[in-house]
Backbone as CSV, one residue per row, in Angstrom:
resi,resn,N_x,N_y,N_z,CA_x,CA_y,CA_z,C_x,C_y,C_z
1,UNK,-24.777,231.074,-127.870,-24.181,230.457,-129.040,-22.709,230.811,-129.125
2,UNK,-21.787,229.865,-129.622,-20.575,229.784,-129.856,-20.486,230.800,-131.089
3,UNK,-19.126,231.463,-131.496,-18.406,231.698,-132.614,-18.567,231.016,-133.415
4,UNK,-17.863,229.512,-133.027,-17.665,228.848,-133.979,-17.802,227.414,-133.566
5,UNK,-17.844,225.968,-134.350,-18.426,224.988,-133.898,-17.110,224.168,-135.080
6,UNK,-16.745,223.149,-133.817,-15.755,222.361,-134.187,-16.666,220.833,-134.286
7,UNK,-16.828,220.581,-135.420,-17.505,219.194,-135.733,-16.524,218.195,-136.354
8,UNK,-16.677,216.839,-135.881,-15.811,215.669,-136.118,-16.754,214.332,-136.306
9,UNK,-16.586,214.148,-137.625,-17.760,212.463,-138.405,-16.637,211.470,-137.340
10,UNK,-17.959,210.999,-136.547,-17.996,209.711,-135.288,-17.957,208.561,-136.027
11,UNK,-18.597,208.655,-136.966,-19.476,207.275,-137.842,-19.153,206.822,-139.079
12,UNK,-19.563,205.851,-140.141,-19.198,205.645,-141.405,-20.613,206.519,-142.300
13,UNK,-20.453,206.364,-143.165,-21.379,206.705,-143.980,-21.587,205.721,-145.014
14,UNK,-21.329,204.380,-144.585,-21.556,203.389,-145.475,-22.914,203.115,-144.897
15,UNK,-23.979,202.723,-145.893,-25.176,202.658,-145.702,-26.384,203.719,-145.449
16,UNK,-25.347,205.035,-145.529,-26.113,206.189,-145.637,-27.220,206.484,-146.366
17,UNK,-27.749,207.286,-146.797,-28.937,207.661,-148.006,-27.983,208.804,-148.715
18,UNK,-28.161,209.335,-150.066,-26.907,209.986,-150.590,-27.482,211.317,-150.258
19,UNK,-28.558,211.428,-149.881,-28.714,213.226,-149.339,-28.096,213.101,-147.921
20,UNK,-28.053,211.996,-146.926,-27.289,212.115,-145.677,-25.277,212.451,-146.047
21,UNK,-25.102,211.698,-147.585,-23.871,211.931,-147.209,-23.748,213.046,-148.209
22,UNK,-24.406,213.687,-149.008,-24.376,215.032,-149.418,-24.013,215.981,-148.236
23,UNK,-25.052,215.787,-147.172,-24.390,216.659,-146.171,-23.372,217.052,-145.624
24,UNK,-22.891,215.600,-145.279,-21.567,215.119,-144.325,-20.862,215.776,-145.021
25,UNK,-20.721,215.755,-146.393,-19.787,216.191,-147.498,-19.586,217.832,-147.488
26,UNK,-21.034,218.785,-147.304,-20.593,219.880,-147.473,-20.018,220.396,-146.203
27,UNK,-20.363,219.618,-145.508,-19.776,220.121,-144.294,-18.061,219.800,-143.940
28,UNK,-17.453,220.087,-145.308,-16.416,219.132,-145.464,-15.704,218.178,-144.673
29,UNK,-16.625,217.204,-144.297,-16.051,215.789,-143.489,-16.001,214.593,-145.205
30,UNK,-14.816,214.189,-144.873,-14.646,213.157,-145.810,-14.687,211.589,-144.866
31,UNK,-13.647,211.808,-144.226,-13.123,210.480,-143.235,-13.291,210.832,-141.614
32,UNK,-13.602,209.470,-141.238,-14.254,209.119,-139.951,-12.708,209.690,-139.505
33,UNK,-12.981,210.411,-137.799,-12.517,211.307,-136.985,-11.711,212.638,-137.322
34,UNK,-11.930,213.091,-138.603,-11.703,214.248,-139.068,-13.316,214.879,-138.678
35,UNK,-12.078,216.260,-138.285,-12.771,217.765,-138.080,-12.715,219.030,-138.358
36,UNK,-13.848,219.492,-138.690,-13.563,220.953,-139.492,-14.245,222.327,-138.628
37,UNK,-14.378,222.834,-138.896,-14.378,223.961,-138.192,-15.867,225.524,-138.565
38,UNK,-16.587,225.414,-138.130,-18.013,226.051,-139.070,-18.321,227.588,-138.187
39,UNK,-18.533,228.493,-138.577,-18.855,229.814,-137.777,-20.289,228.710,-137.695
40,UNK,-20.894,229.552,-136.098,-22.420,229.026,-135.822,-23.337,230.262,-136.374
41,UNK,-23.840,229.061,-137.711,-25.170,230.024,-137.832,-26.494,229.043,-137.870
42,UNK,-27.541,229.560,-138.438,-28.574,228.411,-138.720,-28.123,227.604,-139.947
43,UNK,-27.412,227.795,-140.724,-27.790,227.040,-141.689,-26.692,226.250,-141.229
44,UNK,-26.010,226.380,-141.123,-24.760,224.846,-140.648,-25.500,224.104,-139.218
45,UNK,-26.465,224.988,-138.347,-26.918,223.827,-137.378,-27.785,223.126,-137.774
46,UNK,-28.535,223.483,-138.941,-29.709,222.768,-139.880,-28.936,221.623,-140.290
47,UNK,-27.679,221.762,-140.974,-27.060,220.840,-141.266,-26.591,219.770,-140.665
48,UNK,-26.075,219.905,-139.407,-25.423,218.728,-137.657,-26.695,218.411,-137.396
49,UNK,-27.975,219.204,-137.818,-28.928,218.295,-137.030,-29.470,217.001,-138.096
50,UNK,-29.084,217.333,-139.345,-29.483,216.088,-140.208,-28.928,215.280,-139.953
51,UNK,-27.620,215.378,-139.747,-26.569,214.510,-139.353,-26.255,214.297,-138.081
52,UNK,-26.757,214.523,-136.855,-26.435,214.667,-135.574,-26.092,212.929,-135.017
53,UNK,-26.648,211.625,-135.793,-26.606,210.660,-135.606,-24.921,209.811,-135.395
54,UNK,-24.441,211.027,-136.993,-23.088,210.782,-137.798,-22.066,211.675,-136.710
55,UNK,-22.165,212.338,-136.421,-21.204,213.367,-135.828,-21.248,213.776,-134.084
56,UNK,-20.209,215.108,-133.674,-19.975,215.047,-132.511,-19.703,216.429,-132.351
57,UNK,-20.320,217.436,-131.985,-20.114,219.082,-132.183,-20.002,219.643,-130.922
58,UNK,-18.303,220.731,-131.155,-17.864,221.144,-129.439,-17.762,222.598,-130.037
59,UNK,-18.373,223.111,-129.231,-17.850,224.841,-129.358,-16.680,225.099,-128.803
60,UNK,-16.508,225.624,-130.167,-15.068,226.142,-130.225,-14.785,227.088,-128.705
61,UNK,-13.492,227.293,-127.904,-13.547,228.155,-126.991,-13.712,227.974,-125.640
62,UNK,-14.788,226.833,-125.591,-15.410,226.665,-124.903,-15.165,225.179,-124.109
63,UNK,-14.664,224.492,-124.984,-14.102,223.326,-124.482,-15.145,222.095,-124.208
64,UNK,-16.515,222.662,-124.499,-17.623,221.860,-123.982,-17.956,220.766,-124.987
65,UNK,-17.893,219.888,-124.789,-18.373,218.717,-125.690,-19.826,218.086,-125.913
66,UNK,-20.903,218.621,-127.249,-22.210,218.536,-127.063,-22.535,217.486,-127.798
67,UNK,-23.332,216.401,-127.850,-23.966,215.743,-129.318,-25.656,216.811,-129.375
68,UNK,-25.695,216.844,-130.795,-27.004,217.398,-131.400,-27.888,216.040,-130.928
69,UNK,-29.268,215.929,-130.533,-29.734,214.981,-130.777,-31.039,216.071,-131.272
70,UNK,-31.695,214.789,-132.363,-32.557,215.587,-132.565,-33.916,214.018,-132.081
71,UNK,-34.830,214.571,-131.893,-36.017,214.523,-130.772,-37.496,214.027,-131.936
């Protein structure tokens, strides 16, 4: 696991469900290709994985570029 996890909203959130964009939100993404910056713990990967559809998550450091998919 990374330090830290650099996440950037890929997508709109028009047509979302408002608990999908509750998320997007705490994860403070407002606007499509803005990125913020999250220490990796569980509860923020709980969070990219609700949203893993919406977004695009690179560990910090590391240079590696991952999508969450969830299964």
């Amino acid at each position: 696991m990374a330090d830290r996890l650099k996440i950037t909203l890929r997508r709109s959130l028009i047509g979302q469900k408002p608990k999908t964009r509750a998320t997007v939100r705490s994860l403070g993404l407002k606007k499509i290709h803005q990125t913020v910056s999250h220490p990796d713990t569980p509860a923020v990967r709980g969070m990219i994985h609700k949203v893993a559809h919406l977004v695009e998550v690179e560990e910090e450091g590391s240079g590696k570029t991952r999508s969450i998919h969830h299964e």
